[in-house]
C-alpha positions as CSV (number, residue, x, y, z in Angstrom):
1,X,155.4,72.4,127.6
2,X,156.5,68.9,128.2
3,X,155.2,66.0,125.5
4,X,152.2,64.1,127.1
5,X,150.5,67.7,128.9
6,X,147.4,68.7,127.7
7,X,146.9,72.7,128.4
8,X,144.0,73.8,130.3
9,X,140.9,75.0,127.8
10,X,140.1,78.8,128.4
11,X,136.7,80.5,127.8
12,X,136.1,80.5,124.4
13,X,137.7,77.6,123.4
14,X,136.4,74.7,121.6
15,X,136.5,71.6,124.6
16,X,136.6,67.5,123.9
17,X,132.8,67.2,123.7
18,X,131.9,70.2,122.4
19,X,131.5,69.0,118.8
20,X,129.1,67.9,115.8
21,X,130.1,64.4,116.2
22,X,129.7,63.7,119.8
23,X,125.9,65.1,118.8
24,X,125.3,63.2,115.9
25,X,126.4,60.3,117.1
26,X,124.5,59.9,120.5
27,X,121.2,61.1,118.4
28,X,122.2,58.1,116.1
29,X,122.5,56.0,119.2
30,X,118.9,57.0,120.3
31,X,117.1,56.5,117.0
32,X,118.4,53.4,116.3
33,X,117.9,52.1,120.2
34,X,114.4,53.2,120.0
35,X,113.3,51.8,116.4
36,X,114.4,48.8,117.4
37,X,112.8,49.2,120.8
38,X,109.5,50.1,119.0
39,X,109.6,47.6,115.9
40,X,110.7,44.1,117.7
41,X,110.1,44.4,121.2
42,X,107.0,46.1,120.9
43,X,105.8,45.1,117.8
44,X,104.9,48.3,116.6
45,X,104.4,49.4,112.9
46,X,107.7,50.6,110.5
47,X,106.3,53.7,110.2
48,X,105.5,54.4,114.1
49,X,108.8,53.2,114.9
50,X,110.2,55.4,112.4
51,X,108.5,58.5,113.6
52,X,109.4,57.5,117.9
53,X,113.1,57.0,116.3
54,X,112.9,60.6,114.6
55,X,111.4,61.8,117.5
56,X,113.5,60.9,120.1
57,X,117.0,61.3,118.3
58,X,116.2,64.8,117.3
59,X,115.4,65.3,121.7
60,X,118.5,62.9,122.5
61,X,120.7,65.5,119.8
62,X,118.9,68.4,121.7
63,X,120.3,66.6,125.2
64,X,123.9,66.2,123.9
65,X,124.2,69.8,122.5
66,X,123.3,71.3,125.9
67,X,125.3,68.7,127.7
68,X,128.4,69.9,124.7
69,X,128.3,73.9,125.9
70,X,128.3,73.1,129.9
């Protein structure tokens, strides 16, 4: 195997986005996106824009973990 070649990943094999931080950080992405969304744009309360962030980066970790094991 020449230096610079990256072997084809089998079945069974761990891929590049198949991992915890490629899911943690796009349900980061999507919490903080939407509290901010929520709490200055919208003018909503900290504790609603707490909940929508909660809410929507547990779905937007949901989304990435499917997305990881295509």
């Amino acid at each position: 195997m020449r230096h610079g070649t990256w072997r084809a990943t089998g079945p069974g094999s761990v891929g590049v986005m198949k991992n915890w931080r490629y899911v943690a950080l796009h349900a980061a992405a999507a919490a903080v996106f939407i509290f901010l969304l929520q709490r200055y744009a919208l003018g909503a309360s900290l504790e609603t824009g707490l909940l929508w962030a909660l809410t929507f980066g547990g779905c937007a970790a949901g989304l990435a973990y499917m997305q990881s094991n295509r």
